[in-house]
C-alpha positions in Angstrom: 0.0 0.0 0.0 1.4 3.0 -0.9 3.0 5.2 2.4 0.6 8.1 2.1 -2.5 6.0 3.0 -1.3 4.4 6.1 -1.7 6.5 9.2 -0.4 5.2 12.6 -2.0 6.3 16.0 -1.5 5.5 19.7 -4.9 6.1 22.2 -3.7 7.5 25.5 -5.8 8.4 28.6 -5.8 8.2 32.2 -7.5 5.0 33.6 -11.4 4.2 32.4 -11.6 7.5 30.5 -12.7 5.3 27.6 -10.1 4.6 25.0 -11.1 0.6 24.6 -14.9 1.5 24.4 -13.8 4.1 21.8 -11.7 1.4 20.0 -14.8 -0.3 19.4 -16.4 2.0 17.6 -14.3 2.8 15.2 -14.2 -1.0 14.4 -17.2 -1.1 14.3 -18.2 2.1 12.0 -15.2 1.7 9.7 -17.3 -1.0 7.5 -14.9 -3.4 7.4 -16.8 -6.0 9.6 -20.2 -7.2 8.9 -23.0 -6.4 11.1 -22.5 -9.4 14.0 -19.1 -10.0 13.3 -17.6 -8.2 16.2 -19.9 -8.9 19.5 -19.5 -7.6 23.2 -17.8 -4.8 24.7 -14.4 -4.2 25.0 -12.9 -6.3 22.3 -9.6 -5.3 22.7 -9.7 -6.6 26.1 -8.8 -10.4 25.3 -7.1 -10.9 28.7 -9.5 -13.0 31.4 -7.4 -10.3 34.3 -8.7 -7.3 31.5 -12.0 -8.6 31.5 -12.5 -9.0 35.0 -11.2 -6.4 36.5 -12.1 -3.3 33.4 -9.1 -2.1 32.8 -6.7 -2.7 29.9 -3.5 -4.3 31.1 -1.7 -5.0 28.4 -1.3 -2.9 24.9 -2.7 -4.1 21.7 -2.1 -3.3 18.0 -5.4 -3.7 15.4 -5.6 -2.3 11.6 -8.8 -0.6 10.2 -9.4 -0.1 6.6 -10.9 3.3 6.3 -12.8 4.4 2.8 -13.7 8.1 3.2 -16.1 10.0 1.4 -14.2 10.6 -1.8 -13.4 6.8 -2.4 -9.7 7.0 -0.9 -8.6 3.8 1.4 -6.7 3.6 4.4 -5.0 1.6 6.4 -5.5 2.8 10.2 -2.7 0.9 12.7 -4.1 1.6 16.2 -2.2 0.8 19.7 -4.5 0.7 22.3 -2.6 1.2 26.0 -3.5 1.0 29.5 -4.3 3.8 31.4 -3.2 2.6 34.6 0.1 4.1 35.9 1.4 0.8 36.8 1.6 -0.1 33.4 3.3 2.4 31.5 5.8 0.8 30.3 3.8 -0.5 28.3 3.0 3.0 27.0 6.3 4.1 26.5 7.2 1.7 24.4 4.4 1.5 22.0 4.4 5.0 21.2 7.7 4.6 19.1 4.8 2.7 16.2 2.5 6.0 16.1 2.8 9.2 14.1 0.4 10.8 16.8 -2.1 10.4 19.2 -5.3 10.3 20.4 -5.5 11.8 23.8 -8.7 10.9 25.7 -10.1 12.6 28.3 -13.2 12.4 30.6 -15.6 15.4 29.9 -16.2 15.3 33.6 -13.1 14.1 35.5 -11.0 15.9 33.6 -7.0 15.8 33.1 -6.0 13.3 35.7 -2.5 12.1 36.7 -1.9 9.4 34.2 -3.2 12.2 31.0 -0.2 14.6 32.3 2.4 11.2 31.9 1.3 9.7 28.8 0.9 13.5 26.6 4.4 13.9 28.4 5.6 10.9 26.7 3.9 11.6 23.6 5.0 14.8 23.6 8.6 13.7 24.0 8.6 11.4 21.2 7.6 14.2 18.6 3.6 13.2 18.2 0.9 15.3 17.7 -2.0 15.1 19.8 -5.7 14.8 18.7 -7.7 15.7 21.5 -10.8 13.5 22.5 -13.0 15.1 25.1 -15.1 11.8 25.5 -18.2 10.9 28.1 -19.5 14.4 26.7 -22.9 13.0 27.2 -22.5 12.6 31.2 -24.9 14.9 33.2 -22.3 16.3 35.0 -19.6 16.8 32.1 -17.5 20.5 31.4 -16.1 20.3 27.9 -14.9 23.7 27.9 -13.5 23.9 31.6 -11.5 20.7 30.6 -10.8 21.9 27.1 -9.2 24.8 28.7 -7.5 22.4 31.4 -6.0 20.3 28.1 -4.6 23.5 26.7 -3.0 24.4 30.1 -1.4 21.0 30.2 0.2 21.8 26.8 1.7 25.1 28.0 3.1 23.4 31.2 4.5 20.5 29.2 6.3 23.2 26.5 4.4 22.4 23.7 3.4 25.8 22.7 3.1 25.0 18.9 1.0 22.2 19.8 -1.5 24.1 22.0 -1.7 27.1 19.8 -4.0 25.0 17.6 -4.9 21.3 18.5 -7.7 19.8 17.0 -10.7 18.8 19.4 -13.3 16.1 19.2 -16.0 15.9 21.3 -17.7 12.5 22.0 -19.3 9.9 23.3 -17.6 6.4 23.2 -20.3 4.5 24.7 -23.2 5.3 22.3 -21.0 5.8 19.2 -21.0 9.4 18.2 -18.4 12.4 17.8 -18.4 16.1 16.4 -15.9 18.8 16.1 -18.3 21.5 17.5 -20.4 21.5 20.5 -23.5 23.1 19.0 -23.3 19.6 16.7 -24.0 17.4 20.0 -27.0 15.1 19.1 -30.0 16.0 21.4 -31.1 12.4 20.9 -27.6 10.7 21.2 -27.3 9.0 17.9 -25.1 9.7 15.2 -21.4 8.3 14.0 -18.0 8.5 14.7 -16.7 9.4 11.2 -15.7 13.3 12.2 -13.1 11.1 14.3 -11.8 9.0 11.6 -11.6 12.6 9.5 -9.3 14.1 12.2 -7.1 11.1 12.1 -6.6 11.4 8.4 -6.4 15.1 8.0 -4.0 15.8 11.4 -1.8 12.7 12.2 1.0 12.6 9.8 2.0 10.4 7.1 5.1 8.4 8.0 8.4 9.8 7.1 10.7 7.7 6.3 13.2 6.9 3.0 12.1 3.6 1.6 15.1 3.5 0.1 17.1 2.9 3.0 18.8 0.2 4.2 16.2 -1.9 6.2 15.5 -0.5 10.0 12.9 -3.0 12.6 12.5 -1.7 15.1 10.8 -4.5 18.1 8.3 -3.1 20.8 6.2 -5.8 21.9 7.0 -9.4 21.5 4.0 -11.9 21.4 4.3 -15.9 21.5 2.7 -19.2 19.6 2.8 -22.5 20.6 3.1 -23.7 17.4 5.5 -21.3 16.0 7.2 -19.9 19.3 7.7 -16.2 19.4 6.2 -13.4 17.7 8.5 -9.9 17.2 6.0 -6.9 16.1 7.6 -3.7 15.1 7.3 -1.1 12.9 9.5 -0.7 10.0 11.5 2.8 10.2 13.6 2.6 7.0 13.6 0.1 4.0 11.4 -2.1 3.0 11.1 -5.6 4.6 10.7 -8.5 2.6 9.7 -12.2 3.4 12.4 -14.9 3.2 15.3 -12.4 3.4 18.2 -12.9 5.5 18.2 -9.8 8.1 20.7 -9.4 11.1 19.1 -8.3 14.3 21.0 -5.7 16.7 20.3 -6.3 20.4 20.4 -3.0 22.4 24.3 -3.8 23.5 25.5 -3.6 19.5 25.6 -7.4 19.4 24.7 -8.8 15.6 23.3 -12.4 15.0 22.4 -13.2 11.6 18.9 -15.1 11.0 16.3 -15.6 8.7 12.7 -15.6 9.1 9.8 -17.8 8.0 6.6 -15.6 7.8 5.5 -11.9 7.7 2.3 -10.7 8.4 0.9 -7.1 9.0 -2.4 -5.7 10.8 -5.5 -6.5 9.6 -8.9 -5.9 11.6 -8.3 -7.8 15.2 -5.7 -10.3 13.3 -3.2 -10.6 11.2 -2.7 -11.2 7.2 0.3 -12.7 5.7 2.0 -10.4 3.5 5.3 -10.8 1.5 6.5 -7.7 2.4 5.8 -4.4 4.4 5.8 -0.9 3.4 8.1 1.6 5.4 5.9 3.3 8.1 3.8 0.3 9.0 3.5 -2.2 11.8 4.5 -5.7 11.3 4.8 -9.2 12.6 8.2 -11.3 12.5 7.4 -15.1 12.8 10.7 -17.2 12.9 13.0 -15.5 14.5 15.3 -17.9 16.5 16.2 -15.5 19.4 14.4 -11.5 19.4 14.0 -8.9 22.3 12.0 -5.9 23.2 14.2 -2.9 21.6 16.1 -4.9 19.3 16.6 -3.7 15.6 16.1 -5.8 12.1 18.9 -4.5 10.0 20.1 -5.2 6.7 23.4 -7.8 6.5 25.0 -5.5 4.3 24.5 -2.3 5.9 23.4 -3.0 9.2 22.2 -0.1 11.5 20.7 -0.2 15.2 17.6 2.2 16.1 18.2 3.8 19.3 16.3 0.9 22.2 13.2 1.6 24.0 14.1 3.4 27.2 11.7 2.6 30.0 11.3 4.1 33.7 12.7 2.5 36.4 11.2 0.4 38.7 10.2 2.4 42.3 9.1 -1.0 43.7 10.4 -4.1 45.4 8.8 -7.8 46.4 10.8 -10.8 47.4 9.2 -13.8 45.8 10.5 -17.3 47.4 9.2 -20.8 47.2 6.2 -21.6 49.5 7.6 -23.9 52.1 4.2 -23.5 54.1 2.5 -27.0 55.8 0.4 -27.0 52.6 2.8 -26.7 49.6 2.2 -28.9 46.6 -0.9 -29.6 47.4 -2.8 -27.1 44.5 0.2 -26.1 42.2 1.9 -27.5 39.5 5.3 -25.3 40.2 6.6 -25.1 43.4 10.1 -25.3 43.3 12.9 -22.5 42.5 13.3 -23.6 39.5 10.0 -23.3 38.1 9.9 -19.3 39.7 13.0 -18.5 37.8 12.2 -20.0 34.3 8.8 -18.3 35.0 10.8 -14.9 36.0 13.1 -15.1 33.3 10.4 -15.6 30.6 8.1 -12.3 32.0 11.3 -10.6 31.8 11.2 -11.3 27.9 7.8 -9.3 27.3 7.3 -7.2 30.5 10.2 -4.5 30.1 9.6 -2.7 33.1 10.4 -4.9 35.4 13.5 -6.1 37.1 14.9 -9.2 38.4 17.9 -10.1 40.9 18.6 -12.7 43.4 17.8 -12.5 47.2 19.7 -13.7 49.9 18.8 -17.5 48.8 18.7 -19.9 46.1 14.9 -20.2 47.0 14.0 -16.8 46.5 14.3 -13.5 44.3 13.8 -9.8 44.1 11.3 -8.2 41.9 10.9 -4.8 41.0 8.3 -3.1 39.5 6.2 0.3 38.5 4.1 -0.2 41.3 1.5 -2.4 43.2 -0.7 -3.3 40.6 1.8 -4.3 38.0 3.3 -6.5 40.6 0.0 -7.7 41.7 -0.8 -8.5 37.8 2.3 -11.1 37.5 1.4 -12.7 40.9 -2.2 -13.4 40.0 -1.3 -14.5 36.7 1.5 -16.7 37.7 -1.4 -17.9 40.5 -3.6 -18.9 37.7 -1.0 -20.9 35.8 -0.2 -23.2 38.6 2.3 -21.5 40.5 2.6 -21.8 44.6 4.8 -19.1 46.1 4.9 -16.2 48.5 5.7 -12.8 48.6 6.9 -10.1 51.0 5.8 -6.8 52.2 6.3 -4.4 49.2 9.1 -1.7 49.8 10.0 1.4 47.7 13.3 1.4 46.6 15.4 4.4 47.9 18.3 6.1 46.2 21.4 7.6 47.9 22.8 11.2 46.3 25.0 13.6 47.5 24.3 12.1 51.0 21.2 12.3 50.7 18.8 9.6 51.0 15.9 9.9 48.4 12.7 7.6 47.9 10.2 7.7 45.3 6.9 10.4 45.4 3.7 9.8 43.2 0.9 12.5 42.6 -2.1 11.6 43.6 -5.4 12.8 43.2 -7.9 12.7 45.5 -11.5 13.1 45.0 -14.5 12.5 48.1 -17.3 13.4 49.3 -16.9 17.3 51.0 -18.4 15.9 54.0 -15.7 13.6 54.5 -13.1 15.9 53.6 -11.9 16.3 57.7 -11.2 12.1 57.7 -9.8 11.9 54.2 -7.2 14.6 54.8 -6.4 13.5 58.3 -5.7 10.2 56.8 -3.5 11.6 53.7 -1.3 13.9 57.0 -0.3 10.3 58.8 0.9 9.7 55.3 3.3 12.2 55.0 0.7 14.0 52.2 1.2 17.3 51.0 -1.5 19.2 49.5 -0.7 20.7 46.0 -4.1 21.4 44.4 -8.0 21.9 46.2 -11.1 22.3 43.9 -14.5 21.8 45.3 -17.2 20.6 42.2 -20.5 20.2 43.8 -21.0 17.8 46.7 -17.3 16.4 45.9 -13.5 18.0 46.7 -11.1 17.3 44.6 -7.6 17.7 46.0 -4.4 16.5 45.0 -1.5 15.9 47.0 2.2 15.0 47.0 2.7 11.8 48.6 6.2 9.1 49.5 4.9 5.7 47.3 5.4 4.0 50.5 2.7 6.2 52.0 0.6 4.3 48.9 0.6 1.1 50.5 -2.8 -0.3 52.6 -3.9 3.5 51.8 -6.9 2.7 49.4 -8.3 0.3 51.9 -8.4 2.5 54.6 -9.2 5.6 52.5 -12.6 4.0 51.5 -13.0 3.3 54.7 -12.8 6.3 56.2 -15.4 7.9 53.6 -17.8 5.2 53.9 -16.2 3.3 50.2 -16.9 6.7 48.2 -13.3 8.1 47.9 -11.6 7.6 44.1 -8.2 7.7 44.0 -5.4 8.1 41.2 -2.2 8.3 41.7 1.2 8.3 38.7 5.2 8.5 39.8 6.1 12.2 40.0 9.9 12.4 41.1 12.3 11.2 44.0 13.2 13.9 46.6 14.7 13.5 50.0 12.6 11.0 52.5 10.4 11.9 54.9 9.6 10.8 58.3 8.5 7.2 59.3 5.0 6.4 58.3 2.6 4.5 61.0 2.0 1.1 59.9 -0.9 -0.8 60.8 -3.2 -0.2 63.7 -4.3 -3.8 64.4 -2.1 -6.5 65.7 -3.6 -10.1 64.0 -4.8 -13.4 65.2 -2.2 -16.6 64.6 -3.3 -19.8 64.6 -1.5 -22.1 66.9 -3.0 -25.7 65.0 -3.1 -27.7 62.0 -6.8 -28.5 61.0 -10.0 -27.8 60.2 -11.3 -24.6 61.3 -14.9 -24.9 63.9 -17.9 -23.1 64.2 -17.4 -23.5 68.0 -13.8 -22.0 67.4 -14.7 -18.9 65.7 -17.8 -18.2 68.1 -15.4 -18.0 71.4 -13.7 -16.0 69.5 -16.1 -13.4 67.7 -15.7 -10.5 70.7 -11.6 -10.8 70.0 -11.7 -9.1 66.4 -12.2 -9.8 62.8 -11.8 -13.0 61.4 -10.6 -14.1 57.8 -11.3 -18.0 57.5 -14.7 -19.5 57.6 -15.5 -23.1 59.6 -14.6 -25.7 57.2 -11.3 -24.5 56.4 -8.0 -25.7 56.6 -5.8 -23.6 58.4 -2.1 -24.1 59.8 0.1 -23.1 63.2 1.2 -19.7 61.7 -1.2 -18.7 59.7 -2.7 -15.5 60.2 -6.7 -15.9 60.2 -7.6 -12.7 61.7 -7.2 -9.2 62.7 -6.8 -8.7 66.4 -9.5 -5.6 67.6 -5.8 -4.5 70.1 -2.4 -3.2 68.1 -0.9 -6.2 69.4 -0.8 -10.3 68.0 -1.8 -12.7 69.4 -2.4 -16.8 69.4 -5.5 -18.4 69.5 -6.5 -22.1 68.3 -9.0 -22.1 65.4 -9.4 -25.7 65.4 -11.0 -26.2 69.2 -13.8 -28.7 69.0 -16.5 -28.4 71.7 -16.2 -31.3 74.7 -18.7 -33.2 74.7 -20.5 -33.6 77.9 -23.8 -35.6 80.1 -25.0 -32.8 81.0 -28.0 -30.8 78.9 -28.0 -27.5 78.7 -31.2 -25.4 77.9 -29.7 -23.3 74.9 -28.3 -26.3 73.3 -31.0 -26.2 70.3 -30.1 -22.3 69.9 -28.7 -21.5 66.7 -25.5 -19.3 66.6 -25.3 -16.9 63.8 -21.8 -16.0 62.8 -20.0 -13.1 61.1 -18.9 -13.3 58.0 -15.2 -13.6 57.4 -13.7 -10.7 55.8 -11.9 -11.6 52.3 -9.3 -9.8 50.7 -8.2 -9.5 47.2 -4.0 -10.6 46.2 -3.8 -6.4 46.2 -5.3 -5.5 49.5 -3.2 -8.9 51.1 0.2 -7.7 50.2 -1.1 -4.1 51.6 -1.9 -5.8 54.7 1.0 -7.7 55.8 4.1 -6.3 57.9 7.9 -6.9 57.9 7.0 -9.9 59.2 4.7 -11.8 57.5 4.1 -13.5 54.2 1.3 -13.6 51.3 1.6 -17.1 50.6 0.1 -17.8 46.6 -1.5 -20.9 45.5 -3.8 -22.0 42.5 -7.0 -22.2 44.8 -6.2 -20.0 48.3 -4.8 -16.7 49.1 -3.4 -16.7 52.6 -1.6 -14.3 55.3 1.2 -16.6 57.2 3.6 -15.2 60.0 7.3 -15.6 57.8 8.1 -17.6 61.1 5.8 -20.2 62.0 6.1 -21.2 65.5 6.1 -18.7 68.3 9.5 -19.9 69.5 10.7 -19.1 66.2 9.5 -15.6 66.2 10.9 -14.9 69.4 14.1 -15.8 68.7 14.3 -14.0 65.3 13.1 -10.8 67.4 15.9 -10.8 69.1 18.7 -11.8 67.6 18.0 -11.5 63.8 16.6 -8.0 62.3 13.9 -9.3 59.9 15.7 -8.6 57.0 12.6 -6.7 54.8 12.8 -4.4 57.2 16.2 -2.9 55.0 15.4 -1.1 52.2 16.5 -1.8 48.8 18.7 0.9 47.8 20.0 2.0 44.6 23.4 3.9 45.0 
């Protein structure tokens, strides 16, 4: 296809501001699919943990062929990437295959953190932005407050040329309409998207690039086959590449390995057609390959030339992962062993490029870093659902040391309640070592943001919702590392250990309902160390779970009386590893999330209170 019909974009917004919903719409208003071709919501969304949980977690690449009103065809690559701060690596890395952007943003909610990071990225790597003010249709939505807001974020971000004249859609994703003008909003909420696919044409550059070049791949994502192994997609920068060639790829040290590869295929709806060759400017898929890596380049033998690699962020976000040598292990995973981790380690390592992985202080365990809890969270509960059995450690932040100094990582966070609850939530965000920024009251709600240590991130969601009865909403992206602060309180509550190995009683959990919260449910097994439940004092204690009543002659006159007990409370893999301490353990099987003491009899803890410093409780730090 010639170069001046293919168009490239990247859709980048803060979390749930719509860009998947949008996605679908243009699929299915470009009138390439046939009416019932593409069902559900979300299509983009192929991952069961995207599915379940809303978001998008992973980025993804689709082609739409676009006829406009004059008869001209195009071919439309669009990236699709999460919104969640966790996962921008993902983001950074996929904007090196678009030309420009589509920035989303909610026509009520506004520019949020993650909107600041990803048009800071975008900005950074030359696109143009189209602007999307999307939702327009919600009763409470300001398109011209947060069209002013968008051009604010421009000037703050240096992009004067860019906010002197960006184009601006409004929409809504949902019911499938957009228009360039505000006094073109449908009463009745029905219309099209094609002003949208009319911006993307007329504003987002043709690539520019010599075709007559030596050939230039460069790899951003790498996907995987079971039938024909791994999958390098890319976009071509320079050249033309051709099926059946011999190419030499360029890792990001300057190493060359010659290959050859046995299919090409580019974008073509929600899969992939084979091609024998692909234009300069578009986005490909290398089957064949023998060894390929995130950032590598596809050169030509004769002329070989790298691309400058993808850099990411670094990590601001440490776990130790270690093998579960719990009462229970092997009894619900396939892989259990340290072996199994690090083959399972080494191969997210291949795909996820913003995390890190080095050894701890065993053969049995290892240290993984990451963007934050989520994308940490993400590769546990994946790993979970493979047939892994591990457990992990409290997260820490990792620290850096300069000039003397001692610095740890601060996110931006965004803060939006209820004004009646304003006294609890900004009580709460002080013990955190919050500083207020920003304060906007819009209606019944406050919106406030507020500088804030990462490790003052951890267990605060939980508590946050409690303290405004669950209607807080929280955002939060990685801002900078400045000097620490003071020590941050930890948890209030001391927990409840279980002294025995077996099933846990109704009778058990009764004597026990005045002594605090429980998390296990008669019928359970539990083991001696096992956490099963939050102590109502800040201090732990043992109790046994599994106490039968004794059986005894003598009849009592409440013995037909039927005891009602409360109901256990159950926490997500997320809110378990903001639970734990120092001391304790998330402890990761195929069927059962449990909290464990790291040392299971009491003796043991004891004695590594007093002789042996836990050693979570030291910081990773980066010098």
């Amino acid at each position: 296809m010639p170069g001046q019909q293919i168009r490239n974009i990247a859709i980048i917004a803060h979390v749930d501001h719509g860009k998947t919903t949008l996605v679908d719409q243009l699929l299915r208003q470009s009138g390439q699919f046939r009416q019932g071709e593409l069902k559900g919501e979300c299509i983009l969304d192929s991952n069961p943990l995207e599915r379940e949980r809303g978001i998008t977690i992973l980025a993804k690449n689709c082609a739409i062929r676009y006829t406009d009103r004059n008869g001209d065809e195009y071919h439309i690559n669009i990236v699709d990437t999460p919104g969640h701060a966790d996962f921008s690596g993902e983001v950074e890395r996929v904007l090196k295959m678009a030309d420009g952007v589509l920035l989303l943003v909610d026509a009520a909610e506004g520019v949020m953190p993650q909107t600041r990071y990803v048009l800071s990225k975008a900005l950074g790597n030359g696109l143009r932005p189209i602007v999307v003010i999307n939702k327009i249709d919600r009763p409470d939505a300001r398109p011209q407050v947060i069209h002013n807001q968008v051009f604010d974020l421009l000037i703050e971000l240096d992009a004067e040329h860019h906010a002197e004249d960006f184009p601006v859609i409004y929409a809504s994703g949902r019911n499938g309409w957009a228009v360039d003008d505000l006094a073109k909003v449908p009463p009745d909420n029905k219309g099209d998207i094609h002003v949208l696919f009319d911006a993307i044409i007329k504003h987002i550059p043709v690539p520019n690039f010599d075709a007559n070049a030596p050939l230039q791949v460069l790899i951003t994502t790498l996907d995987y086959s079971d039938y024909v192994g791994r999958i390098g997609i890319g976009r071509v920068f320079a050249g033309t590449l051709r099926s059946g060639k011999p190419i030499v790829t360029i890792d990001r040290h300057g190493n060359q390995f010659p290959q050859k590869f046995s299919q090409l295929f580019r974008f073509d709806g929600l899969g992939r057609q084979e091609v024998d060759h692909v234009d300069v400017g578009d986005i490909c898929a290398v089957v064949g390959l023998e060894r390929v890596e995130i950032g590598d380049t596809l050169a030509d033998p004769e002329n070989p030339k790298a691309l400058p690699p993808v850099n990411v962020d670094e990590p601001t976000l440490h776990m130790i992962f270690r093998i579960n040598d719990g009462p229970f292990a092997g009894r619900d995973g396939k892989y259990v062993t340290s072996r199994h981790l690090r083959e399972r380690l080494e191969k997210e390592l291949q795909s996820n490029v913003a995390l890190q992985v080095s050894g701890g202080e065993g053969a049995e365990e290892f240290d993984v870093a990451g963007r934050g809890l989520m994308h940490l969270g993400i590769l546990l509960e994946n790993m979970r659902r493979e047939g892994y059995e591990l457990t992990v450690g409290k997260p820490m932040v990792i620290y850096h040391k300069e000039g003397g100094k001692l610095l740890e990582p601060y996110e931006l966070l965004v803060l939006d309640v209820p004004t009646d609850y304003l006294g609890s939530a900004m009580q709460l965000m002080g013990d955190r070592r919050g500083e207020m920024v920003k304060m906007e009251t819009v209606g019944p709600r406050t919106i406030m943001q507020f500088s804030i240590p990462a490790r003052g991130l951890i267990g605060l969601r939980g508590r946050m919702l409690t303290a405004t009865k669950g209607e807080a909403i929280m955002h939060h992206r990685y801002e900078k590392y400045a000097q620490a602060r003071e020590q941050i309180p930890g948890r209030a509550n001391g927990v409840m250990i279980a002294t025995d190995t077996g099933q846990v009683t109704p009778y058990a959990i009764d004597q026990l309902a005045d002594r605090g919260v429980m998390f296990v449910e008669p019928g359970e097994q539990v083991y001696g160390g096992q956490i099963v439940g939050e102590h109502c004092k800040d201090n732990d204690i043992t109790i046994n779970i599994v106490k039968m009543k004794r059986l005894t002659n003598v009849r009592s006159s409440t013995k037909e009386a039927t005891v009602v007990l409360k109901a256990p409370r159950r926490m997500t893999l997320e809110a378990a590893l903001e639970y734990i301490e120092d001391d304790e353990l998330v402890e990761l099987t195929p069927e059962s999330i449990r909290l464990r003491k790291r040392h299971l009899t009491d003796n043991a803890r004891r004695r590594a209170a007093r002789f042996s410093p836990d050693r979570n409780q030291a910081a990773r730090q980066n010098d």
